[in-house]
MARKEGU-650558 format. One line per field, with one value per residue: residue in three letters; x, y, z of N, C-alpha, C in turn; residue number from 1. Coordinates in nm, 3 decimals, decimal comma. Layout:
residues N
residu: [ALA  ...] .
n.px: [X  ...] .
n.py: [Y  ...] .
n.pz: [Z  ...] .
ca.px: [X  ...] .
ca.py: [Y  ...] .
ca.pz: [Z  ...] .
c.px: [X  ...] .
c.py: [Y  ...] .
c.pz: [Z  ...] .
num: [NUM  ...] .
This chain:
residues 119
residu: [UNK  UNK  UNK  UNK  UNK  UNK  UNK  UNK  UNK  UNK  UNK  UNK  UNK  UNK  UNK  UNK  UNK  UNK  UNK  UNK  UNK  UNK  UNK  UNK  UNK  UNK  UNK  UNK  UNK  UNK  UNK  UNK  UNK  UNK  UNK  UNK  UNK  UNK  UNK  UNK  UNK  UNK  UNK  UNK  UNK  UNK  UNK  UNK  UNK  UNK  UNK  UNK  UNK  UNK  UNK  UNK  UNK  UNK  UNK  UNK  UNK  UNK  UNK  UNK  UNK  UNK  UNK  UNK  UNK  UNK  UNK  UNK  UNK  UNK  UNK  UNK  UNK  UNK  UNK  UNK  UNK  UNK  UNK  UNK  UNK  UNK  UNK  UNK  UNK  UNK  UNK  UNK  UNK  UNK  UNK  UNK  UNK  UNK  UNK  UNK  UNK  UNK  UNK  UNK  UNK  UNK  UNK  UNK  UNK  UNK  UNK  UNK  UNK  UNK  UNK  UNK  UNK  UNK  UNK] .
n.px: [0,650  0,776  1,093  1,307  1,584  1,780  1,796  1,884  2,135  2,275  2,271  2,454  2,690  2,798  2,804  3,049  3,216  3,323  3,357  3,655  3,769  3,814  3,895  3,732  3,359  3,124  2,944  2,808  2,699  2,497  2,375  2,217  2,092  1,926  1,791  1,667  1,557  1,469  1,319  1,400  1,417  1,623  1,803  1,813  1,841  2,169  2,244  2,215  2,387  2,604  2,684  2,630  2,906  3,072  3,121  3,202  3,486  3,597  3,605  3,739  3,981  4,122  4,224  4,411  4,580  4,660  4,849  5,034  5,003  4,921  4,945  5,041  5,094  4,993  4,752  4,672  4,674  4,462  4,294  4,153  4,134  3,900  3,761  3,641  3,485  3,308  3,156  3,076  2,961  2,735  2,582  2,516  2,383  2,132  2,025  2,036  1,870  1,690  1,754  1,926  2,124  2,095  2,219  2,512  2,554  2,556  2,705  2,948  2,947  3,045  3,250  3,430  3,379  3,494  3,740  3,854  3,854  4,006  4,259] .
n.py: [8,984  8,735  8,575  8,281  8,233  8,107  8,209  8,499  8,414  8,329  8,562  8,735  8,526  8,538  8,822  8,815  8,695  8,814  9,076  8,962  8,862  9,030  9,285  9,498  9,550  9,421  9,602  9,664  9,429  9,346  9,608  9,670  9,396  9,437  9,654  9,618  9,318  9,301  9,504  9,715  10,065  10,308  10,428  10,251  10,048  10,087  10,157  9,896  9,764  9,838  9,766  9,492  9,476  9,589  9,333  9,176  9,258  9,265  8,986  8,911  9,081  8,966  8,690  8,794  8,942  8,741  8,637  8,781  8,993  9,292  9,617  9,847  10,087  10,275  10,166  10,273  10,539  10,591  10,496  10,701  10,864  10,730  10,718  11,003  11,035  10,829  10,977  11,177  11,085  10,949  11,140  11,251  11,055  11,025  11,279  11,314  11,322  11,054  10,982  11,097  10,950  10,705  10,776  10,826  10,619  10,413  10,609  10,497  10,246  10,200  10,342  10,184  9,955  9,997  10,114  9,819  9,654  9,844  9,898] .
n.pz: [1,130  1,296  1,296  1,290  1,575  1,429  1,166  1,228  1,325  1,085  0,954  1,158  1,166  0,858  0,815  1,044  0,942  0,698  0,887  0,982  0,854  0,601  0,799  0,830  0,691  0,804  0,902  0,620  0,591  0,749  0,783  0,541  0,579  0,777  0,694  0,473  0,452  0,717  0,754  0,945  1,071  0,965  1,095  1,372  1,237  1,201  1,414  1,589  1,483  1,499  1,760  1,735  1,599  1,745  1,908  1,710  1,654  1,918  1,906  1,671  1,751  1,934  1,857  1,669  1,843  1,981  1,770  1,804  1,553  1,606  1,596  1,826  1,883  1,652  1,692  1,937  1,865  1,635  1,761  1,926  1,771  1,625  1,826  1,888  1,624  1,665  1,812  1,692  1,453  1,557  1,699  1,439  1,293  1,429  1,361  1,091  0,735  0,674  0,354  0,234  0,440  0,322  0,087  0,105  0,268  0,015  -0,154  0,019  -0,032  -0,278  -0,385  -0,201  -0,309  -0,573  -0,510  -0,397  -0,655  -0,834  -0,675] .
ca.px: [0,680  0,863  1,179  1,353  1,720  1,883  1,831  1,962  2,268  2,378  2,323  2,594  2,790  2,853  2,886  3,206  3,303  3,354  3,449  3,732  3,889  3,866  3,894  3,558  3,253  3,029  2,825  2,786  2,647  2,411  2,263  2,131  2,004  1,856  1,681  1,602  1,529  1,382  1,213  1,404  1,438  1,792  1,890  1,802  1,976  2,279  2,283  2,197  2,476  2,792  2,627  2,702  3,058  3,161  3,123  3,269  3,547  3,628  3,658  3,852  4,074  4,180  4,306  4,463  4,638  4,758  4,913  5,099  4,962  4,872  5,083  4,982  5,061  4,936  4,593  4,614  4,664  4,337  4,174  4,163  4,002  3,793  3,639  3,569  3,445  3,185  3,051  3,035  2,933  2,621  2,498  2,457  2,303  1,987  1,994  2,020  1,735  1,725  1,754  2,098  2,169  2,104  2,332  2,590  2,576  2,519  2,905  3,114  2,989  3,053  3,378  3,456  3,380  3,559  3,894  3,875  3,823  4,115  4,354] .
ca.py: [8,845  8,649  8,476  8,205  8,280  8,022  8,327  8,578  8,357  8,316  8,666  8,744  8,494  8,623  8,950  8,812  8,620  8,937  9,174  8,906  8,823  9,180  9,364  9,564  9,502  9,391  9,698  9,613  9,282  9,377  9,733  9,621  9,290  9,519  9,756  9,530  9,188  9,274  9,602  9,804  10,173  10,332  10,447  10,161  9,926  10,141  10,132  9,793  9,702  9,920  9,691  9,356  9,480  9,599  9,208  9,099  9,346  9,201  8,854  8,911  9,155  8,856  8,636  8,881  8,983  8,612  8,606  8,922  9,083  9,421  9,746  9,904  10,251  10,280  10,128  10,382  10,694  10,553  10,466  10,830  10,944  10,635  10,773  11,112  11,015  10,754  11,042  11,275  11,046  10,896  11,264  11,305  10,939  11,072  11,396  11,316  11,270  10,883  10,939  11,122  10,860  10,611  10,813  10,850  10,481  10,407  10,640  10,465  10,085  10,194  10,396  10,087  9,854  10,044  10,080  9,739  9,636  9,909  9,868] .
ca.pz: [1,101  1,388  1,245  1,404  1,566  1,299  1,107  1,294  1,388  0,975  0,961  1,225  1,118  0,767  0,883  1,123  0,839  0,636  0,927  1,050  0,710  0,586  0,901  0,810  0,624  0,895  0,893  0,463  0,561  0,821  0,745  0,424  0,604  0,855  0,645  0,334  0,466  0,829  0,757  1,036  1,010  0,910  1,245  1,446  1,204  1,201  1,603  1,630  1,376  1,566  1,882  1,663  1,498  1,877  1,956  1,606  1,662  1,978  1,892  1,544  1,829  2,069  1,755  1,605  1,975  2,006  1,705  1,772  1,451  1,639  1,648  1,924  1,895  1,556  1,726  1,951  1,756  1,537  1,864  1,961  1,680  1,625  1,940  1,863  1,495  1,701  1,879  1,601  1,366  1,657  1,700  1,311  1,239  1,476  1,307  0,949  0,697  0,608  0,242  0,322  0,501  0,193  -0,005  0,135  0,273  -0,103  -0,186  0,037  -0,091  -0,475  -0,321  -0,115  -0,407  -0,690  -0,455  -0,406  -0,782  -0,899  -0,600] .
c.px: [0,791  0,952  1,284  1,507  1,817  1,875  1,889  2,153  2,360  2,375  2,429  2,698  2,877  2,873  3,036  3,274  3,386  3,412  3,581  3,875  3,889  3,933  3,788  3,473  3,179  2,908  2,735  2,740  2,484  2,304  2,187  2,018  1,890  1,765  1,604  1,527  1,446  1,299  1,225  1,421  1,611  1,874  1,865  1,881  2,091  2,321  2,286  2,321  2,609  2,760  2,702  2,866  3,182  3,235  3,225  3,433  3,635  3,715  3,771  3,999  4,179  4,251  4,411  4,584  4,749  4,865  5,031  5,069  4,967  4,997  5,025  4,973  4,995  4,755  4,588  4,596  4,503  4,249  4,065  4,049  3,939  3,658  3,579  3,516  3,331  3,149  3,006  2,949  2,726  2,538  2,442  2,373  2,155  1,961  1,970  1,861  1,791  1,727  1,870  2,184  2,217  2,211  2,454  2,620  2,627  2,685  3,001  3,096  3,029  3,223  3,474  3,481  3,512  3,763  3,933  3,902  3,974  4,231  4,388] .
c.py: [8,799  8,548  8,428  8,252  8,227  8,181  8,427  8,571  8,351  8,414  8,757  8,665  8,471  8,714  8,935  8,789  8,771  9,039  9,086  8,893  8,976  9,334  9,513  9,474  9,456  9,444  9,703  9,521  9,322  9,451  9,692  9,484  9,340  9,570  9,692  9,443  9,210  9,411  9,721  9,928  10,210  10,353  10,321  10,045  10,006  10,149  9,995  9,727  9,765  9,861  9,566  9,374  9,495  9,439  9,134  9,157  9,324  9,070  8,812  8,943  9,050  8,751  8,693  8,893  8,865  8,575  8,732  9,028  9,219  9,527  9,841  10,082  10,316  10,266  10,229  10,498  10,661  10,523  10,627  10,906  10,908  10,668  10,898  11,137  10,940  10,869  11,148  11,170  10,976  10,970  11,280  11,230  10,994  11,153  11,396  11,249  11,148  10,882  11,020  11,061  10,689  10,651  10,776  10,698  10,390  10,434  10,573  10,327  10,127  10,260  10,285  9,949  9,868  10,040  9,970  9,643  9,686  9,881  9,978] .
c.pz: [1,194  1,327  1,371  1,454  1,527  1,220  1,103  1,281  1,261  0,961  0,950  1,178  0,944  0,751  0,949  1,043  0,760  0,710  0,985  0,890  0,642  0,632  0,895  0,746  0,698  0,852  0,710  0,431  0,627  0,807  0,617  0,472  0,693  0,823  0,542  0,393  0,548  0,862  0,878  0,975  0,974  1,047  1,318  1,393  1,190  1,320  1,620  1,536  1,482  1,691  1,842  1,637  1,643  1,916  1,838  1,629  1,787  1,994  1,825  1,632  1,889  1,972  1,740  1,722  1,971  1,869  1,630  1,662  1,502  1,660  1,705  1,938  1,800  1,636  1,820  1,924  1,702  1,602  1,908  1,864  1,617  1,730  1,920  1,727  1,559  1,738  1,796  1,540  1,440  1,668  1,586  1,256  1,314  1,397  1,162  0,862  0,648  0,436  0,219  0,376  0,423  0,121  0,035  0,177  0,134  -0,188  -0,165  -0,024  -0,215  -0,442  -0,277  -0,229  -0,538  -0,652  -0,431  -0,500  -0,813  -0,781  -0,534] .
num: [1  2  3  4  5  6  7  8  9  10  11  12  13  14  15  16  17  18  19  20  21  22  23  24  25  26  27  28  29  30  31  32  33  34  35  36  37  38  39  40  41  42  43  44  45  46  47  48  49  50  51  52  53  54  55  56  57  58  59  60  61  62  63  64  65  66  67  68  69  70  71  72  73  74  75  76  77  78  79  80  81  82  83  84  85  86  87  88  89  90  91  92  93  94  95  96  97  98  99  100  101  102  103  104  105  106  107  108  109  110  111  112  113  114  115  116  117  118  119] .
């Protein structure tokens, strides 16, 4: 089913909305829209989503920059092993069975939800 790229575009832009004002949640907007709504598989919307969040992630970045917010060494300590967590974490998304992949997706929103809820 060919949908138009108005669709697409509110998508993304409730995804930014959510990773800009939260500083995550992108990938919580998306992967579900991905796999639910447009019938992709788990890996492909989980690649095609850390593709989108790079760009969201970006943009939120350059605000954020101008309004001095950022502490730089902190960002890089967390950069460091932001990077070697993408490449672990890239190798295992191919490798894993997709209903492993549900779960565990599945832990951190109720994880994610519940710490947010209790504080």
């Amino acid at each position: 089913m060919k949908r138009s790229i108005f669709f697409y575009l509110i998508a993304g832009f409730i995804a930014g909305i959510v990773s800009g004002f939260f500083g995550a949640g992108g990938g919580m907007i998306l992967v579900p829209f991905m796999t639910l709504i447009l019938k992709d598989g788990e890996v492909e919307s989980r690649a095609t989503t850390i593709l989108c969040i790079f760009f969201m992630v970006l943009t939120s970045s350059f605000f954020y920059f101008k309004e001095d917010s950022v502490d730089w060494i902190i960002a890089l300590k967390c950069s460091v092993g932001g990077i070697i967590g993408g490449i672990v974490g890239s190798k295992l998304l191919v490798n894993l069975d997709k209903k492993i992949l549900e779960i565990f997706f599945i832990i951190l929103l109720i994880y994610s939800g519940t710490k947010m809820i209790i504080g």
